[in-house]
Structure formats: structure tokens, C-alpha cells
N, C-alpha and C positions, 0 to 999 in steps of 0.2 A: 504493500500500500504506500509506502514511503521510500526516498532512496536516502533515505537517514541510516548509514548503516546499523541496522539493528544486530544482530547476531552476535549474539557473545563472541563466540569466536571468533570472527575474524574484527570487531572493535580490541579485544586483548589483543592479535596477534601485532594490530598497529600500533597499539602502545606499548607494547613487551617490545615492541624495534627501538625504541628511544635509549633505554639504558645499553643494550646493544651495541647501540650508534656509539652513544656515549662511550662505553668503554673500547669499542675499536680504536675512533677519537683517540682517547686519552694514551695505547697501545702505539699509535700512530707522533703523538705529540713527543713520545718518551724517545723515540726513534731520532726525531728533531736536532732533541737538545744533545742525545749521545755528538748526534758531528758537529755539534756547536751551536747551535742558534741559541738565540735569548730566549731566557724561560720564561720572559714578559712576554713578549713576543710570542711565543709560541701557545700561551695559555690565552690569549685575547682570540685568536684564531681558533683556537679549540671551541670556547666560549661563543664565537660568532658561527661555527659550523653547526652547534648543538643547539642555539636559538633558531637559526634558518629550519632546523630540520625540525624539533620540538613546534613550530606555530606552522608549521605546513603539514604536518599531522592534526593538529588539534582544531585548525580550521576547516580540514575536511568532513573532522568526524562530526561537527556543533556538538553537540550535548555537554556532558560535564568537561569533556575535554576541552573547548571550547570557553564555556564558560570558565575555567582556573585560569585558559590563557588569557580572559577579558581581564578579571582580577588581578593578574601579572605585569597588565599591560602600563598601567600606571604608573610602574614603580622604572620603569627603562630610563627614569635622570637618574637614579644611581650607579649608573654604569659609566664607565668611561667612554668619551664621546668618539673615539674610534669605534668600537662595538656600537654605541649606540645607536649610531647613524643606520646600518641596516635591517639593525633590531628590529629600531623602530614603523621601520619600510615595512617590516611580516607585520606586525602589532596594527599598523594600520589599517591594513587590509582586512587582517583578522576582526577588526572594532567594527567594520564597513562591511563585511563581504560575507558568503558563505555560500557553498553550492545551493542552488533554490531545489523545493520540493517539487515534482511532475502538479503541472496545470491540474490533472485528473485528480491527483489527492489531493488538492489544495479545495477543488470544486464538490468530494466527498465528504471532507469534512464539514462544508456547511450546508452541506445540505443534511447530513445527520443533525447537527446541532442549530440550526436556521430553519429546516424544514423543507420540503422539496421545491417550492416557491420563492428558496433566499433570493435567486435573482429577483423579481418582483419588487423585494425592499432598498433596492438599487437603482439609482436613474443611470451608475455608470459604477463597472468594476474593470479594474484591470490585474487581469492574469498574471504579469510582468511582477515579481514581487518589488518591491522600492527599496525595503533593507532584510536583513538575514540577521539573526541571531543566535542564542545559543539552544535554543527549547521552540522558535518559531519564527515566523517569516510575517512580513506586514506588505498591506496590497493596501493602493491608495483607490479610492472609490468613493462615489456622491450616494449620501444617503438620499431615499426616498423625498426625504425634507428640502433638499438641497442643499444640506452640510456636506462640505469637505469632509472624507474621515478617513484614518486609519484602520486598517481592518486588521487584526493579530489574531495568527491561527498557528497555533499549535502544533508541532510537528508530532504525528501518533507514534508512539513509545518511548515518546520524549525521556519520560519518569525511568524508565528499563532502563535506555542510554547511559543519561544523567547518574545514576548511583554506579552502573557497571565502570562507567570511563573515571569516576573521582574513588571507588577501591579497587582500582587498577594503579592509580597514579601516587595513593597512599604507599604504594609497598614500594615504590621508589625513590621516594619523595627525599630524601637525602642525597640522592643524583642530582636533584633538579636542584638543591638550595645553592649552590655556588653562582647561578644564572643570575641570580639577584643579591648582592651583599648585604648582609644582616638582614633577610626574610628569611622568616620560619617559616617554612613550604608545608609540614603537617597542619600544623595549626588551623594554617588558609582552609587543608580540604576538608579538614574536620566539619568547622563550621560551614562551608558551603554544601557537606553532607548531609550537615543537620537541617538543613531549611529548604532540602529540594522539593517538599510537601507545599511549602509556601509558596518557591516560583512557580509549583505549576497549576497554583489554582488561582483563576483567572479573576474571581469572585472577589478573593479579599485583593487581589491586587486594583479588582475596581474598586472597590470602599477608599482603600486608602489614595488610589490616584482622586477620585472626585472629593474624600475629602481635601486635599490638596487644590486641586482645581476651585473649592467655594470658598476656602481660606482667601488664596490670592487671585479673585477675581478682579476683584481692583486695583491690584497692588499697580505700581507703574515702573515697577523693576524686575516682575518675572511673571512666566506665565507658563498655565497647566492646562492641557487639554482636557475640558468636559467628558466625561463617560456617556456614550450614546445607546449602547448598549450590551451586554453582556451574553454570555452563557458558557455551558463545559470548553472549552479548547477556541473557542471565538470570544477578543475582546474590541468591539468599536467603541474608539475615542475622536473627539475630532480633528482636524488632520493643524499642523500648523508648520508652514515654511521657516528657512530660517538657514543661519550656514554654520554646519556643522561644527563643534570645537574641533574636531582632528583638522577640519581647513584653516581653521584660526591658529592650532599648532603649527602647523608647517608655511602658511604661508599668510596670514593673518598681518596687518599693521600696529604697533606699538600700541597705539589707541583703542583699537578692539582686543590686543590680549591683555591690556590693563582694564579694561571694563569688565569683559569676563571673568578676569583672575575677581575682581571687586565683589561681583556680583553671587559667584561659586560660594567665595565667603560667606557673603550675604546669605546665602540659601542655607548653606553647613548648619549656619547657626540659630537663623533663626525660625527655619521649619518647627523641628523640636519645639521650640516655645511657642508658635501659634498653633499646631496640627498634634501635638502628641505624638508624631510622627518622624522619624531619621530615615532620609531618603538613603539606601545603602548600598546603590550598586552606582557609585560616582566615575565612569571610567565615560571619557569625551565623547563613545558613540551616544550617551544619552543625555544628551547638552544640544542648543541650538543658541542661537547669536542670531535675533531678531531687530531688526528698524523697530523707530517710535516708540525710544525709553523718553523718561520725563521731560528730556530737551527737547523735542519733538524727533523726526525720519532721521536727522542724523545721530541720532542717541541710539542706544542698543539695550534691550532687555533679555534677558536668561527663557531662554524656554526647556523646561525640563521636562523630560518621557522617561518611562520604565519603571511602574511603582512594584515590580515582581519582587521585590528585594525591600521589608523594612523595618527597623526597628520601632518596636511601640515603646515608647518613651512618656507616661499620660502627665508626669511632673517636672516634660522636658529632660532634657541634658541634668547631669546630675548637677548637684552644687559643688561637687567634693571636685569637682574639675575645676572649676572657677577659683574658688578657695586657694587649694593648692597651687592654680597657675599663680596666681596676685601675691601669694606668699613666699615662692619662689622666687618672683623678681623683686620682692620687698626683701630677700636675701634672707627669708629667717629659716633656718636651717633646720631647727630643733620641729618647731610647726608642722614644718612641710614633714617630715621624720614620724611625726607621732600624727599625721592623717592618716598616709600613708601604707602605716603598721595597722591603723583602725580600721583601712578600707580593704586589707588583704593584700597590699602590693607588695608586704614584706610580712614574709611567712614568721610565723612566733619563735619559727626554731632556727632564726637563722636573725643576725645581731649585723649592723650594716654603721660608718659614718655616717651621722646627719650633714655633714660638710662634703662627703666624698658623693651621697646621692645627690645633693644642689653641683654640683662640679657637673657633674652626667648631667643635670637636666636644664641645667642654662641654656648651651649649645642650643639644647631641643627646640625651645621658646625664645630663639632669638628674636623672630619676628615681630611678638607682642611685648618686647620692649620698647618698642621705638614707632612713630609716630606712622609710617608707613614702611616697607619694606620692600626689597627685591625679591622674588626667587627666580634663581638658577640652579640649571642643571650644576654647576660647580658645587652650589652648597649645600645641593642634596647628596652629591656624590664626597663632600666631606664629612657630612653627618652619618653616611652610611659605612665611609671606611673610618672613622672613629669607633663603631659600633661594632663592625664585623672583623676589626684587626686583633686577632688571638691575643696579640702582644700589649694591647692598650689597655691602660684600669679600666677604660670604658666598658669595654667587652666583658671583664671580668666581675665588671658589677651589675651591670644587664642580667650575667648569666645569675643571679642571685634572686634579681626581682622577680615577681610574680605577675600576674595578667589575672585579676578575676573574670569570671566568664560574662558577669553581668556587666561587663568594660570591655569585652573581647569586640564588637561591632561596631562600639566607638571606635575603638580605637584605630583598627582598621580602615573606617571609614575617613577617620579625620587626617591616618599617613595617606592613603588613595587621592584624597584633595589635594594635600601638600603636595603630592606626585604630579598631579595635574597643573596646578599651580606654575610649580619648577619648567616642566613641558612649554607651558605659555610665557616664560618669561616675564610674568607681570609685576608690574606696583602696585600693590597693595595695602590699603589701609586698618590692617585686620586688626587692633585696639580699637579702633574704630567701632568694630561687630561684636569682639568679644565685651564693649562697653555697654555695648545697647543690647543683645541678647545671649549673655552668658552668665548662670545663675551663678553670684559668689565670686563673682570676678572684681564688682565694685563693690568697697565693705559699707555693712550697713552705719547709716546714721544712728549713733543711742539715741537721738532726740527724736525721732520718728519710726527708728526700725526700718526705716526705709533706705537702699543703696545708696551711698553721694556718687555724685560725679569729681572723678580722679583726673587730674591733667595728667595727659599723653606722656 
């Protein structure tokens, strides 16, 4: 019914080729250095052979494969920009592309779940899918009404796919962590194994897209497509133009990747406190760069798609984030030390500096010191070899701290932004957003209980 390869077998046989590769690779690498070449040199090559091949598998297969490599894809500024550069070329294509489903099953499935008259509720469908993803493909088409809409359907055995391709990818998943410095590659597929019930029900992903969509219906800095209508493996929203972040990556002007860097922020933070809601799957295929933000057609607004992915957050962003950010750059060491220990990020049986964790997480928070900030791929790619160099206290104190799991989506999602961020090269004014929507970032007033406002 689908040319999604389903068949266990030969989805394992594709991905049991990876560590293969890899180890040929690595067989191959060692052969190098024996007549001399640089072992720099020779691993950046390794490194670029094992990405080229790694996202030309995972974009064949879509499903969970697919999807780890969308997760992946955000973090390619901590790479050095020799590798990165064609990394990024797969990563692209992969965020953009993926073999389409046969017209015949794209046309079976709605008429299972539409009924055998879905064409009827169409004044105009096109076969031609518009984009590809990891669990389904979207067809642009005129509702009955004469809305623009997106049409998202499902690819049939998405669900099979999705868990076979991420405990396939577990059992090698220490191959794969070198690809990216300082990611923890289990972690990722764990959680993305735990939520494949969620992206693939179409239901809660409309609750939370429309409520998102009645939040910010008037906002004049981003916008959500309306839910038109729902059911099993088919979701219509309405359709919204717009240029893509991966075009604003690569080819984008200073002015549009500082808007959208502005804007991403904007969204990070302050979803969660209007919607309850943590939009969590932030990688640039699900971003749009629209005309007619507040300055009028030359101003740009955020359009965001893809509510399959999200954290229910009902009391917002936690405070203990805010908190410990503003106490950290307030330098108090002991504070930050004993949140910290109360939140689970440092285990009871394990004793740490309160000076040597503020050391580590400076660096991290550079940005919400200062009044606006850059990111670059350079400073992602220093923060990640600080982090992943055996040799650095850094590393050594990392390996100490803990991740509670009710923090695992934050946090994930909030290095995914930074990833994007860095990618766009933008100025940003993130004290900015963390002043105006981040609980415990501004300390309360005694005389009111109420947050002041802190200069920049």
C-alpha cells in the first residue's frame, strides 16, 4: 500500500549498513595515518563520509530514521565548518525532501478516512505532495470553502516504521555520538521513542496546533494555521506561504536572519506562558518567514507548522529555570548549588563545587548577559568542544550532573533553538524575552510580590 519501506527486514538490513560503513571507514582511516596523513585530517573525512552516508539512509527510509536525523539536524554548528558545509547540504535536503508516497495510496487513504466522496470537499487537490516528512507527506489543496489548506496524511505503518528504525538505531547509538560533539545520541532516541504515540495521533496534534492558532490570532509577530479539519491519518490546516528558515539559512539577508533569530526566541518563550504549550520539534523545516510583521510588507512574522511534537507545560516553563538563570549571572554560586541539588540536577550521592558548576554554566548563558547577542557557528562549536573534550573540567563535570526527565524536552528543545539560532547567524535580543516571558528570571518585588524590571 505504501513505498515506505515497511518490512523489518530489509528497514534493519539498511540501518545495520551504517555501523558497517562506519567501521570499514574507521579500518580504512587507520590505513591513512599508518603512511602518514594527519589524524585531523583524516578523522574530519571519516566524519564527512559517515554523515553523507548516515542522512542518505535515513532520508530514504522517513520514519524514525528520518525523524533522529530531523533532531540531528540542528545541532550541525557544532561541527567544524569544513565538515559542516556538506553536512549541512544532506541535512537540508533531509529537513525539505523525502521520496513521496504513490498518488494511489495517498488517494486510499482519504478516502478511508474522508469517505469515498473526499474529493467533493475539495474545489482543488493536488497529487504532487508540497513537502515530505518523517511519519507523512502534505498536499496543498482548496477547501470546499475556499480556504487554502494543507492537507497531512499519514504514511500507513508509519507507527511499525517509527519504533523499528529508533530500536534499531539504539543498539548503535555510540557509533553515531562522535557525529555530533557533546550529544548524547541514546538519550535523543529514548525520548523520541517515548512519544511516537503522540506524533502519530493526528487528534491531539490538532488541539494543540488550534490551540496555538486562537492564542496568537492577533499577535503581529507570528502566526499559526487554523485547524480545518481533522481525522485518523488526515490532518487539514490552513495553508500559509512564507520562505522557508532552511532558505533564510543559506541564503537569507542579515535583516531576515536577525528577525527570525528574534522572533524563534520570541516563540521559545513565550508559547509556554500563553498556551501551556512547548512547541518541540524546532528544527527550520517547521518555520516560515512571512511579509507584514508590525512595520507593515517589509517587516516579517514567524509562521510556525508541526504541533506532532509537544510538551504540556499548564504552569509554563518552570521557574527553577528562570531562578537559577538570574542567579547564575548574579554570580551566586552557593544558590545556584543548592537549586540545583533540590531540582535533581545533582544526584544526593555525588558532592560537586558551587564555584566549579557557575564556571560550567557561564559559558552556557552567555547570551542572557548582555543586552543583545550574536550567534555563531564559532561559538556553538566552542561550547561544544569545551563540553565534549575528555580533557576539560568541563566534560568532567557534565559527566556528574544529572538531566531530570521532567527537564529532558526543555532542554533539548531550548539547545535545538540555540542550534538554529547559531545556523542563522542572528542578533538577538534574548534578555529581552527571557524578561518578559521567563518565570523567575526577574526577582520578585517584596512590596508587591510582583517581578521588577532589571536593567539589561
Amino acid at each position: 500500500m505504501s513505498d515506505l519501506p515497511r518490512k523489518a527486514v530489509t528497514r534493519t538490513a539498511k540501518l545495520a549498513a551504517l555501523p558497517l560503513g562506519i567501521a570499514g571507514r574507521a579500518t580504512w582511516g587507520f590505513g591513512k595515518r599508518i603512511v602518514g596523513e594527519s589524524a585531523e585530517l583524516v578523522g574530519r573525512e571519516l566524519q564527512q563520509r559517515t554523515a553523507d552516508q548516515l542522512f542518505k539512509v535515513l532520508g530514504e527510509l522517513k520514519g524514525g530514521a528520518m525523524k533522529f536525523g530531523q533532531a540531528l539536524s540542528v545541532f550541525e554548528s557544532a561541527l567544524p565548518e569544513e565538515v559542516a558545509g556538506p553536512y549541512r547540504a544532506a541535512l537540508t535536503k533531509l529537513q525539505e525532501a523525502a521520496p513521496p508516497m504513490p498518488t494511489r495510496t495517498v488517494h486510499a487513504v482519504l478516502e478511508e478516512r474522508l469517505g469515498e466522496g473526499w474529493h467533493e470537499l475539495f474545489l482543488e487537490f493536488e497529487d504532487k505532495p508540497a513537502a515530505a516528512a518523517s511519519i507523512g507527506q502534505v498536499h496543498r489543496g482548496v477547501w470546499h470553502d475556499g480556504r487554502e489548506v494543507a492537507v497531512k496524511v499519514q504514511y500507513p505503518g508509519a507507527g511499525e516504521a517509527l519504533l523499528s528504525d529508533l530500536n534499531q538505531l539504539s543498539r548503535f547509538s555510540r557509533l553515531l555520538g562522535p557525529l555530533i560533539p557533546g550529544m548524547d545520541i541514546k538519550p535523543l532516541i529514548t525520548e523520541l521513542k517515548d512519544r511516537v504515540s503522540e506524533e502519530l495521533d493526528y487528534g491531539l496534534e490538532a488541539q494543540a496546533q488550534q490551540t496555538h492558532a486562537e492564542e496568537f490570532t492577533d499577535d503581529p509577530d507570528v502566526i499559526v494555521p487554523q485547524v480545518v479539519h481533522q481525522s485518523d491519518q488526515v490532518l487539514i490546516t490552513e495553508w500559509i506561504d512564507g520562505i522557508p528558515l532552511s532558505e533564510i539559512i543559506s541564503d537569507g539577508t542579515q535583516e531576515q536572519r536577525d528577525r527570525a533569530g528574534q522572533l524563534l526566541a520570541r516563540f521559545l518563550f513565550s508559547g509556554p506562558a500563553r498556551t501551556g504549550l512547548l512547541h518541540a520539534d524546532p528544527h527550520p523545516g517547521n518555520f516560515r518567514l512571512l511579509p507584514g510583521g508590525p512595520d507593515g510588507e517589509d517587516d516579517w512574522r514567524l509562521g510556525v507548522l508541526d504541533f506532532g511534537t509537544v510538551d504540556r507545560l499548564p504552569g509554563g516553563l518552570p521557574a527553577t529555570i528562570g531562578e537559577s538563570l538570574r542567579m547564575t549571572l548574579d554570580g551566586e554560586a552557593e544558590a545556584v548549588y543548592e537549586l540545583l541539588c533540590a531540582e535533581g540536577f545533582v544526584k544526593e550521592t555525588i558532592e560537586l563545587d558551587p564555584d566549579a558548576v557557575l564556571d560550567y554554566l557561564l559559558p552556557i548563558i552567555e547570551p542572557a548577559e548582555v543586552e543583545e547577542f550574536t550567534f555563531t557557528r564559532g561559538w556553538m562549536r566552542s561550547q561544544a568542544a569545551r563540553i565534549a573534550d575528555p580533557r576539560s573540567p568541563a566534560y568532567q563535570l557534565g559527566k556528574q550532573l544529572n538531566l531530570p526527565p521532567s527537564y529532558l524536552l526543555i532542554h533539548r528543545v531550548t539547545l535545538s533553538t540555540i542550534g538554529v539560532l547559531c545556523q542563522l547567524g542572528a542578533t538577538v535580543r534574548l534578555r529581552e524575552e527571557l524578561e518578559e516571558w521567563l518565570p523567575g528570571f526577574l526577582p520578585e518585588d517584596p512590596a508587591d510580590g510582583e517581578a521588577s524590571v532589571v536593567e539589561a
